[in-house]
C-alpha positions as CSV (number, residue, x, y, z in Angstrom):
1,X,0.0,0.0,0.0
2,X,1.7,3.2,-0.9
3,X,0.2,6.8,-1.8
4,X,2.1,10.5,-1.4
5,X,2.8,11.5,1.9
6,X,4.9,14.1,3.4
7,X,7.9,13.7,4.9
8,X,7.0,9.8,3.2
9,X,10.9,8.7,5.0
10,X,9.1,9.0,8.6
11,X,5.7,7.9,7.6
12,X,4.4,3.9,7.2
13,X,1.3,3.7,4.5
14,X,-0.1,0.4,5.8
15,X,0.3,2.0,9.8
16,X,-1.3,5.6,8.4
17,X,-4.3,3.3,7.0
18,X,-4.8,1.3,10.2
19,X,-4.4,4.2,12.7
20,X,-7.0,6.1,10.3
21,X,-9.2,3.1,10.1
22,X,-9.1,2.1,14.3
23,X,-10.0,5.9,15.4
24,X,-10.3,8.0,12.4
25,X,-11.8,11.0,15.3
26,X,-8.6,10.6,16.6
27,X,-5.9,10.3,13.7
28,X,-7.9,13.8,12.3
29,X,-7.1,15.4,15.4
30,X,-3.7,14.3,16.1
31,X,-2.1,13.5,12.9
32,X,-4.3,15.7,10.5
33,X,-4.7,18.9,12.7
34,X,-8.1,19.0,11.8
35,X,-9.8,21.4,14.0
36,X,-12.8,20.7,12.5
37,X,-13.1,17.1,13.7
38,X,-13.0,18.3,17.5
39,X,-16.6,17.6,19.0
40,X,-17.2,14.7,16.3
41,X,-19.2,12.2,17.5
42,X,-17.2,8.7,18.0
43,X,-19.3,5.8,17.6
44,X,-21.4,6.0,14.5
45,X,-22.8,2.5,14.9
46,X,-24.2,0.4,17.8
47,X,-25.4,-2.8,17.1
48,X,-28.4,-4.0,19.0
49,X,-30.7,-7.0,19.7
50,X,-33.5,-7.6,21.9
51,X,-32.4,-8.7,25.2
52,X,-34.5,-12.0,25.1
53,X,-32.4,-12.7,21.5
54,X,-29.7,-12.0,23.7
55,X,-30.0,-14.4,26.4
56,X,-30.6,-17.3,24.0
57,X,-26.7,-17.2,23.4
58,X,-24.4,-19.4,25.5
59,X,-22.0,-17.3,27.7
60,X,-18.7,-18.3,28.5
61,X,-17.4,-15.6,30.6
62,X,-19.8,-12.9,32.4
63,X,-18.7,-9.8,34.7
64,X,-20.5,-7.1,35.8
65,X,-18.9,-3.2,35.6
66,X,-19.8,-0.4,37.7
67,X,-19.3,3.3,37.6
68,X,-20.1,4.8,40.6
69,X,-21.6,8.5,40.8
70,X,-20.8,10.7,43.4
71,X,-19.9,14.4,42.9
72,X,-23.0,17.5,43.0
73,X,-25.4,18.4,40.7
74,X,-27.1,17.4,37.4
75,X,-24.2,16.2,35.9
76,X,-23.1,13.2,38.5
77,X,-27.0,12.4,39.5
78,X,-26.5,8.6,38.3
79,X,-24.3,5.6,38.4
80,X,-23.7,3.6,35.4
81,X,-24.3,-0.4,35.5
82,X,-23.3,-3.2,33.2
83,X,-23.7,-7.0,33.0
84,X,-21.6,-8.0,30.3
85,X,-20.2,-11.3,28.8
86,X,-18.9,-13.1,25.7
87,X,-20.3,-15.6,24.1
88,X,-19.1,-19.2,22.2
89,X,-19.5,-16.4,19.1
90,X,-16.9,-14.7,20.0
91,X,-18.6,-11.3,20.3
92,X,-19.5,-9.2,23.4
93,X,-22.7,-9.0,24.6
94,X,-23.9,-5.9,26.9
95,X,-26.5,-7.5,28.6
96,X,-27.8,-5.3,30.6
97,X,-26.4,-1.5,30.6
98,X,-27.8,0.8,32.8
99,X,-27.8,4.2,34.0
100,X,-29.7,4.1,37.8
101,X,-31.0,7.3,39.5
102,X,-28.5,6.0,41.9
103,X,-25.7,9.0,43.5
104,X,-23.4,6.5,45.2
105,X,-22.3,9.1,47.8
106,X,-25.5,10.2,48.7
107,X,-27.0,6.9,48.3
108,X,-24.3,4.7,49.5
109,X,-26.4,1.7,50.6
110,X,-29.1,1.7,47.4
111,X,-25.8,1.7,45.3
112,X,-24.3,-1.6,46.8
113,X,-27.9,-2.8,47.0
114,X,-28.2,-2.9,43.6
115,X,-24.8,-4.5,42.9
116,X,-26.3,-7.2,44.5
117,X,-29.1,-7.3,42.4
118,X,-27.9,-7.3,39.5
119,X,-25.6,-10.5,40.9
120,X,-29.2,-12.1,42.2
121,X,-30.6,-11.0,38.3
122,X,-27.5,-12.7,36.6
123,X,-26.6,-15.8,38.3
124,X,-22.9,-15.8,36.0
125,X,-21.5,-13.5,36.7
126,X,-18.5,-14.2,38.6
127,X,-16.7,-10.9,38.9
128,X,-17.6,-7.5,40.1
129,X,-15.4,-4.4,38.3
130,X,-15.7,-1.0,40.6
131,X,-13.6,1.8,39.9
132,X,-11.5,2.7,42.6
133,X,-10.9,6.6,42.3
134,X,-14.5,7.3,44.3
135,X,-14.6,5.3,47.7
136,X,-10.9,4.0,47.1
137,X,-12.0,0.1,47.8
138,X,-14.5,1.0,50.8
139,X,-17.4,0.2,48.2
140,X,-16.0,-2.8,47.2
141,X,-15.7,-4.0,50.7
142,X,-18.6,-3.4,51.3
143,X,-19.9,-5.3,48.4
144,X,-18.0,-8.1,49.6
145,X,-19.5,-8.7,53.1
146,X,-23.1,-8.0,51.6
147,X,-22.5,-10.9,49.5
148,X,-21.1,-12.8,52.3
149,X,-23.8,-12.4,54.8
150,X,-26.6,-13.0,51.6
151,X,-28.2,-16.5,51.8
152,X,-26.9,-17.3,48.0
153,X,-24.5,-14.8,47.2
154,X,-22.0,-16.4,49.6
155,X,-21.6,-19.5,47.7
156,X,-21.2,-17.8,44.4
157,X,-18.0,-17.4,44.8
158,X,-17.8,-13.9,43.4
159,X,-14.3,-12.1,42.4
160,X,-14.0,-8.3,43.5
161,X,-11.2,-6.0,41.0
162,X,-11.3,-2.8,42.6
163,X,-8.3,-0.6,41.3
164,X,-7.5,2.8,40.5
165,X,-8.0,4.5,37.1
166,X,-5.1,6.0,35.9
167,X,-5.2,6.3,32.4
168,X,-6.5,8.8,30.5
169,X,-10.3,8.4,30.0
170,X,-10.5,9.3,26.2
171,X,-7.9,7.4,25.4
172,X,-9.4,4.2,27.5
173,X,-12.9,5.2,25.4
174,X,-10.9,5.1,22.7
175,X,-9.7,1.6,22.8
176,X,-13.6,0.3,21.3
177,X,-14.2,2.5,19.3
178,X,-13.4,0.4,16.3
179,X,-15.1,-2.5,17.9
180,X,-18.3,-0.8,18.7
181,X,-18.6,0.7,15.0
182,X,-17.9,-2.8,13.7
183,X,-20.4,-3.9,15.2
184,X,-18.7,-6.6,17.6
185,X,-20.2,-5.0,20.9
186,X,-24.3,-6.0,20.9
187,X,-26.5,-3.7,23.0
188,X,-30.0,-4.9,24.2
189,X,-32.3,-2.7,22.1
190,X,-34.3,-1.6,25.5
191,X,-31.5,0.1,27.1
192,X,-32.2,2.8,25.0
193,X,-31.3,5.7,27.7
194,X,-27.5,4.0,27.7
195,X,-27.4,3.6,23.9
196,X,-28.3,7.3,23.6
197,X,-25.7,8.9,26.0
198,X,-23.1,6.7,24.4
199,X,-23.5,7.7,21.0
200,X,-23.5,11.4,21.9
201,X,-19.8,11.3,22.9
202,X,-17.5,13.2,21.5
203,X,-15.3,13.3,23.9
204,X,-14.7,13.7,27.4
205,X,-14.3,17.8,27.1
206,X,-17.0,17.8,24.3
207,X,-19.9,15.7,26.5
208,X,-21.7,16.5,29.4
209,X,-21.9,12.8,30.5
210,X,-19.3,10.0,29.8
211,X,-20.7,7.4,32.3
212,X,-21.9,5.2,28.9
213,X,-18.6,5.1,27.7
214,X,-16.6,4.6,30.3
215,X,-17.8,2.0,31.5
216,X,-18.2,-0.4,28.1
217,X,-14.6,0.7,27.6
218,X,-13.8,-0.6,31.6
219,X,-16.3,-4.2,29.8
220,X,-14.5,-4.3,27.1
221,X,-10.5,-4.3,28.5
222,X,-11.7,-6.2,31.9
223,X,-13.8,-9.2,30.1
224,X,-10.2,-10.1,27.8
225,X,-8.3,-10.5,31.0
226,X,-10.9,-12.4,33.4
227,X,-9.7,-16.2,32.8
228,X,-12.8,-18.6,33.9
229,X,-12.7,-22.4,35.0
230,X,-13.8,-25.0,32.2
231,X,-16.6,-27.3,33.5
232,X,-15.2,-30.6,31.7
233,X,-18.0,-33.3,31.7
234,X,-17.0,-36.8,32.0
235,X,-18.9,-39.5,30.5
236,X,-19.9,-43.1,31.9
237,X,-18.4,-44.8,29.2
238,X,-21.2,-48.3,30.6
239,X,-23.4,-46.1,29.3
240,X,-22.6,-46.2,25.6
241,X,-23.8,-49.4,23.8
242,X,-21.2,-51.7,21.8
C-alpha cells in the first residue's frame, strides 16, 4: 500500500491506513490537525438486539462493571451499570447496561444494594469491576460482606477487581471505538437511555456525561483478562452401547 505522503521517510502507508481506520476522530485530530473534527461524535454504529435474543446465546465468561456516581449536581445524579459477557461467538454482549438514578455518595447503601441485584438477576457472573478513584476500595468491601452475609450470594463465589483508574479516559474510550462501530459489541435494544448517552460522545471535554462510555470501555479491557474455570464433563463410558 503506498500513496504521497509528506515527509514519506518517517511515515508507514499500511500503519497511516490502520491508525485512520481504528479511530479516524482521533488520527484527524492528532495526525491531521483538523480542528474541524474536535466535537465529532465517535461511535457512529451500535449494534443491537432484543435482550431476550440476547439471552438465547451461550456465555462463556460474564462480569458485571460499575461506575459509581458521586460528585453534585445534574451532571453526576447517576451511576452507570453493566452486565456483560462473551459468548461461544466470540462477540461481546452488553447484557444489561444501565444508568440508575442512583448517587453512590449520597445513596451509599441503594448503590451496593443494587450490585447485588444485578448478581441475584444474573446468576454468572463471577466478577464484580468498581472503579476505585470514588470510595478507594470502601465500596468494594462493602460489596463483599453484603454478598457474604446473603443466603446465596455467599456460595457464588464472586471475584471483587477494585483498582485505581489512571489512564487517560479518552484514550481508554478510545480503545472500542473500532469494535463498537464494527459492530462486535451487541446492546440490548431496551436500554435505549445508555445507547443514547453513548453515541452522543465526543469526547470527554465535548460531553456532558461519559458514564456510557466509560464503563463499556472498563467491559470491554476487563472481560479479555478475566480467565474462567472450564466445567469438563465426564462421560460413563457403561453407558454407551457396543
Amino acid at each position: 500500500m503506498q500513496y504521497d505522503t509528506l515527509w514519506s521517510e518517517f511515515w508507514d502507508c499500511l500503519e497511516l491506513a490502520l491508525d485512520y481506520y481504528e479511530n479516524p476522530n482521533s488520527f484527524k485530530q492528532e495526525v491531521q490537525g483538523d480542528v474541524d473534527s474536535i466535537g465529532e461524535k465517535w461511535f457512529k454504529l451500535v449494534n443491537t438486539e432484543a435482550r431476550k435474543v440476547i439471552e438465547t446465546h451461550n456465555f462463556i465468561k460474564t462480569i458485571l462493571c460499575v461506575n459509581p456516581a458521586s460528585g453534585e449536581g445534574r451532571k453526576n445524579d447517576y451511576s452507570a451499570y453493566l452486565v456483560g459477557g462473551v459468548a461461544d461467538n466470540g462477540l461481546k454482549y452488553c447484557r444489561k447496561a444501565e444508568l440508575a438514578k442512583i448517587n453512590s455518595r449520597q445513596e451509599f447503601d441503594k448503590y451496593i444494594e443494587h450490585m447485588v441485584d444485578l448478581c441475584l438477576e444474573y446468576e454468572d457472573i463471577t466478577h464484580v469491576v468498581i472503579e476505585k478513584n470514588t470510595f478507594n476500595g470502601v465500596d468494594a468491601n462493602q460489596l463483599e460482606k453484603a454478598i457474604k452475609a446473603h443466603e446465596t450470594l455467599r456460595y457464588r463465589n464472586i471475584t471483587i477487581i477494585n483498582e485505581q483508574q489512571k489512564k487517560n479516559k479518552d484514550d481508554k474510550i478510545s480503545t472500542i471505538v473500532p469494535f463498537v462501530n464494527r459492530g462486535e459489541f451487541i446492546f440490548a435494544e431496551e436500554n435505549t437511555e445508555f445507547i443514547t448517552q453513548l453515541m452522543d460522545f465526543a469526547g470527554q471535554r465535548f460531553c456532558t456525561h461519559d458514564d456510557a462510555a466509560d464503563v463499556a470501555s472498563e467491559f470491554g479491557l476487563k472481560i479479555d483478562e478475566i480467565k474462567t474455570n472450564i466445567l469438563i464433563k465426564l462421560l460413563d463410558r457403561s453407558s454407551f452401547e457396543l
